[in-house]
C-alpha positions, 0 to 999 in steps of 0.5 A: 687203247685197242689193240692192233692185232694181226691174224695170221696163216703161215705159209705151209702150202699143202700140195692138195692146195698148190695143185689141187682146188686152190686155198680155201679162207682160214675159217678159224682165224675168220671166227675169233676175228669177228668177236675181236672187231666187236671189241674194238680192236684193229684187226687184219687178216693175213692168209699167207698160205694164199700169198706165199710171202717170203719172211721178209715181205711178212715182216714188213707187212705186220711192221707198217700194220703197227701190230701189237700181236699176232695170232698164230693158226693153221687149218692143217694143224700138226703138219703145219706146226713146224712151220708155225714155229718157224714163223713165230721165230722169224717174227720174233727176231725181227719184231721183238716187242711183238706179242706172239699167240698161237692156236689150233688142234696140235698145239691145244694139246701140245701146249707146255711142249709148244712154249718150252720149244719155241721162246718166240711164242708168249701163249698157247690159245687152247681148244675152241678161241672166240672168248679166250681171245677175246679175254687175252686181248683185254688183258694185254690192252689193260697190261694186267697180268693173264692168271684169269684168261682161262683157256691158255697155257702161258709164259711167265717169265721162266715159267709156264703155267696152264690155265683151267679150260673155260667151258663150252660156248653154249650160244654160238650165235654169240660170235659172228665171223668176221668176214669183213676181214677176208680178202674174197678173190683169193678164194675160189672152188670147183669153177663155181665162182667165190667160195666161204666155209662155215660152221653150223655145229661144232662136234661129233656125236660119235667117238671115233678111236683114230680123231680128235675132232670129237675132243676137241670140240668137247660136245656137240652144239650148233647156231641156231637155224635162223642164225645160220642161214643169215650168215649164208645170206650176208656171204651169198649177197654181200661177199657174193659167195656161190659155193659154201663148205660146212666145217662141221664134223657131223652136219646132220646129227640132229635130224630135226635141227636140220630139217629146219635148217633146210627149210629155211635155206630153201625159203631163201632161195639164195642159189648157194652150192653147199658141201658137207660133212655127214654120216653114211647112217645119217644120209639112210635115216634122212632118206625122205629129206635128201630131196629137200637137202637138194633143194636147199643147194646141198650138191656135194656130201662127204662121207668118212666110210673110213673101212669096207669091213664091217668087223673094223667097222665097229672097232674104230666106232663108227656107225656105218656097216657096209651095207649102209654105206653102199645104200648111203650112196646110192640115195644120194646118186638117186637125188643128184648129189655127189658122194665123196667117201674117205676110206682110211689106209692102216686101219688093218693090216694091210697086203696085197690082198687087202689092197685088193679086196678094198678095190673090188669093194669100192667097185661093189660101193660105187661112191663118185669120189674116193679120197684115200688117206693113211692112219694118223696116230695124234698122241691124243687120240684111242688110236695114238696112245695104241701106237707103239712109237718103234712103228712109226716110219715117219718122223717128219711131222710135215708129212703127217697130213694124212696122205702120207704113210706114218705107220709101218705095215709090215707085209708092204714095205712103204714104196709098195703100199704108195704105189697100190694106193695111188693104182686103186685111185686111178683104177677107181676112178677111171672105170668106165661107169665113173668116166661115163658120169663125168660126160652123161650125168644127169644134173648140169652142176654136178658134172662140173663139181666132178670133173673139176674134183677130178681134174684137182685130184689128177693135179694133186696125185701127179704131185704126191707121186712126185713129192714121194720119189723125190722127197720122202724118206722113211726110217726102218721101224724099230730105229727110234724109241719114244723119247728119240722120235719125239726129239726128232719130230716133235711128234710124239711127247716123251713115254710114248704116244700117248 
C-alpha cells in the first residue's frame, strides 16, 4: 500500500524570521514532495517553523495523519540540526512505529555522526533527495531491505551503513514541486503579497573556500527555460504567487541559458517580483541585458561581494574585485533594481582599523542593502578544515547561523566586534543618500521592497542586540581541543575540523 508520509520543518524560529520578513516555504521538502504524489503516496506538509507548535500539538497532528514516516529537513540546516534531533526524539518516544528520515546540507556530511547520536533517526538522506526518496519510500512500502537505495546512510540493526552516492539529477525537469502541498497564506514577503521560492539551476561554477553550496550540489545544472517559467506560471496564476525568490547559488551562470529565460518571462507577462542570487561579475557582463532582467520582474539582486579587499578577494576564490562590484552595483541602480550585498566579517583579521576601512569602503560601493554576516568554518568546506578547533569561541551549534560570531579575532574581543557591526549596519544604512532613496527613488516598487527590507532588518538588529547581552555566551579560545568541542556542540567531528 502507499505510504503516509509527513514532511516536516521543525520549529527552529530563526530571529531574521520571527522579527524580520516572515517565514518563507521549505522549498526542499516542497521538491522531494511532488516526486512522492506522483508515486502515489500520501503526502502532508508540515511547516512547524511557521506554526510554532508545541511537541504535543506536533504529535498529535502525524498521529491522526496516520503517518507511516516523516521526513525531517530544515532550510538552516546546521543551526537547526540540534532541534532537529530533538524533534525526531520526541516523535520517536511517543510514536515508536513511526519511520524517522532526516536530510539537509548538515547531516548530508555528518551522516554516520548523525545515526550514532541520535537512535530516533532510522536514515540519513544525503545530498540532493528527489529520487532517493523516492527509491527509499518503495522500499519501505514493499518491506524490502534499503542496501540498493543509493544515497543514504542507514541503520541496520546495530549497524550503520553508507550507501554509494547516485549521481547528479541530470533532467531536473524530471521533478516538479509539489506546490499543491504548501499551505499559501502562511507565506508572505515585502508587503508584495504571496511569496514562493524556487530553483532554476542547482550549483555554483565557482568554488568559494568558505561554502558548501558548491559540494553539495556537485555540478551546476539547470530546468530548462520552458520548464521554468511554467512553474512560475502555475505559482503566479494558480497559487496567486507575486513575489518569487530563486534558491539558486548563481542564477546567471550561463549568460545564454538565461537570456532565454528572460525572454520567455517577459512574453508571459505574469507581473511576478523576482529575487536572485548572482554574481557581481555576472551582473558586469550582462550589463546589455539588466534592462531585460527588468522587464521580465527582476526587481531585487544579491550579491555575495563577501570582501572590499581585493587581495581576500582572490584567496577565498571569487571573482568579484572591488571595482567590479562598485560597478555591479551601480548598472543595477541605473536599471531600478535593488543591491543587496553580503560582506563576510573574519575573512581578515579584524581591528579597528579594519572595521573602519569596510565602512568608508561600503560608502565608496554604495549597494542598497548591506547584510553583514561572520565566517562560518563548516568542517566540510577549505575554510573549516583551515580552522584550528582552539579558535573557535562558539560551541552552541544554534548560533552557527552566520550572524553570529564562531571564530576568535584576536584584536576584538566578541562584545567589540558585535557591537562595530551592529554601528556600520546602522551608520550604513541611515546616511543620507540611502535614506533619501527610501522616499524619492525613482521606481514605485522599489521603494517599498527597501523600506520593508529596511523595516525587517531594524526588527531584526533590535533582536540580535537583545539575543547577544542576554543569551550569547562565549568560551575563551583555546578552552576546547577538537575532540572536546565536537562533544559539546556536535560540531566539529573528532581529529579536527576537518
Amino acid at each position: 500500500m502507499p505510504l503516509r508520509i509527513v514532511l516536516l520543518t521543525p520549529a527552529r524560529r530563526f530571529i531574521a524570521n520571527r522579527f524580520g520578513l516572515g517565514y518563507q516555504l521549505p522549498l526542499g521538502l516542497v521538491c522531494i514532495g511532488g516526486p512522492l504524489v506522483d508515486t502515489g503516496h500520501q503526502v502532508k506538509l508540515i511547516d512547524n517553523d511557521l506554526y510554532g507548535w508545541p511537541s504535543r500539538r506536533l504529535v498529535a497532528e502525524i498521529a491522526k495523519f496516520k503517518a507511516d514516516c516523516v521526513l525531517l529537513g530544515h532550510t538552516g540546516s546546521t543551526a537547526a540540526h540540534p532541534t532537529c534531533l530533538a524533534t525526531a526524539q520526541s516523535l520517536r518516544s511517543a510514536l515508536p512505529d513511526l519511520r524517522i528520515a532526516y536530510g539537509g546540507v548538515y547531516p548530508s556530511y555528518a551522516a554516520e555522526s548523525t545515526l550514532r547520536e541520535c537512535p530516533a533517526i532510522d536514515v540519513v538522506v544525503r545530498g540532493e533527495a528527489e529520487q532517493t526518496v523516492v527509491e527509499l519510500a518503495a522500499a519501505w512500502e514493499q518491506g524490502m531491505p534499503l542496501d540498493e537505495v543509493n544515497g543514504i546512510t542507514w541503520r541496520d540493526g546495530e549497524a550503520i551503513k553508507t550507501n554509494p552516492a547516485p549521481a547528479p539529477l541530470q533532467n531536473l525537469d524530471a521533478y516538479r514541486p509539489g506546490w499543491e502541498l504548501v499551505d499559501w497564506p502562511g507565506y508572505t514577503l515585502f508587503g508584495l503579497g504571496r511569496s514562493a521560492g524556487i530553483q532554476f539551476s542547482r550549483g555554483c561554477p565557482l568554488t568559494c573556500t568558505f561554502c558548501g553550496q558548491w559540494l553539495f550540489w556537485k555540478k551546476w545544472r539547470h530546468r530548462s527555460p520552458k520548464n521554468f517559467v511554467g512553474e512560475l506560471v502555475t505559482l503566479a496564476r494558480k497559487y496567486g504567487v507575486k513575489i518569487v525568490w530563486l534558491a539558486d547559488e548563481n542564477f546567471a551562470a550561463d549568460r545564454q541559458v538565461v537570456h532565454e529565460v528572460l525572454k520567455l518571462l517577459v512574453e508571459a507577462d505574469l507581473g511576478l517580483s523576482l529575487n536572485i542570487n548572482m554574481t557581481a561579475a555576472d551582473v558586469v557582463r550582462d550589463a546589455d541585458l539588466l534592462p531585460l532582467y527588468k522587464a521580465a520582474g527582476v526587481d531585487y539582486v544579491v550579491m555575495g561581494v563577501e570582501s572590499l579587499e581585493d587581495e581576500v578577494v582572490t584567496s577565498v576564490r571569487k571573482n568579484n574585485p572591488f571595482q567590479v562590484s562598485k560597478q555591479a552595483v551601480r548598472l543595477l541602480r541605473q536599471n531600478k533594481i535593488i543591491s543587496l550585498v553580503n560582506l563576510i566579517y573574519g575573512l581578515e583579521d579584524e581591528s579597528l582599523a579594519t572595521i573602519q576601512t569596510k565602512l568608508k569602503k561600503l560608502y565608496e560601493l554604495d549597494p542598497d542593502i548591506l547584510n553583514a554576516v561572520y565566517l562560518t568554518p563548516h568542517f566540510w568546506t577549505a575554510t573549516g578544515r583551515a580552522t584550528r578547533p582552539q579558535t573557535i569561541i562558539q560551541t552552541d551549534q544554534t548560533r552557527w547561523t552566520y550572524r553570529n560570531q564562531v571564530i576568535d579575532t584576536p584584536h576584538l574581543r566578541p562584545g567589540r566586534l558585535f557591537w562595530s557591526v551592529k554601528l556600520t549596519e546602522a551608520l550604513f544604512h541611515l546616511r543620507p543618500k540611502a535614506l533619501a532613496r527610501l522616499f524619492w527613488g525613482r521606481d514605485r516598487k522599489v521603494r517599498q521592497i527597501l523600506r520593508s527590507s529596511l523595516a525587517a532588518g531594524f526588527r531584526v538588529v533590535l533582536a540580535e542586540m537583545g539575543e547577544f547581552y542576554f543569551l550569547t555566551k562565549f568560551s575563551p579560545q583555546g578552552s576546547f581541543t577538537a575532540s572536546e568541542v565536537f562533544a559539546q556542540s556536535r560540531v566539529i567531528p573528532p581529529g579536527g575540523i576537518g
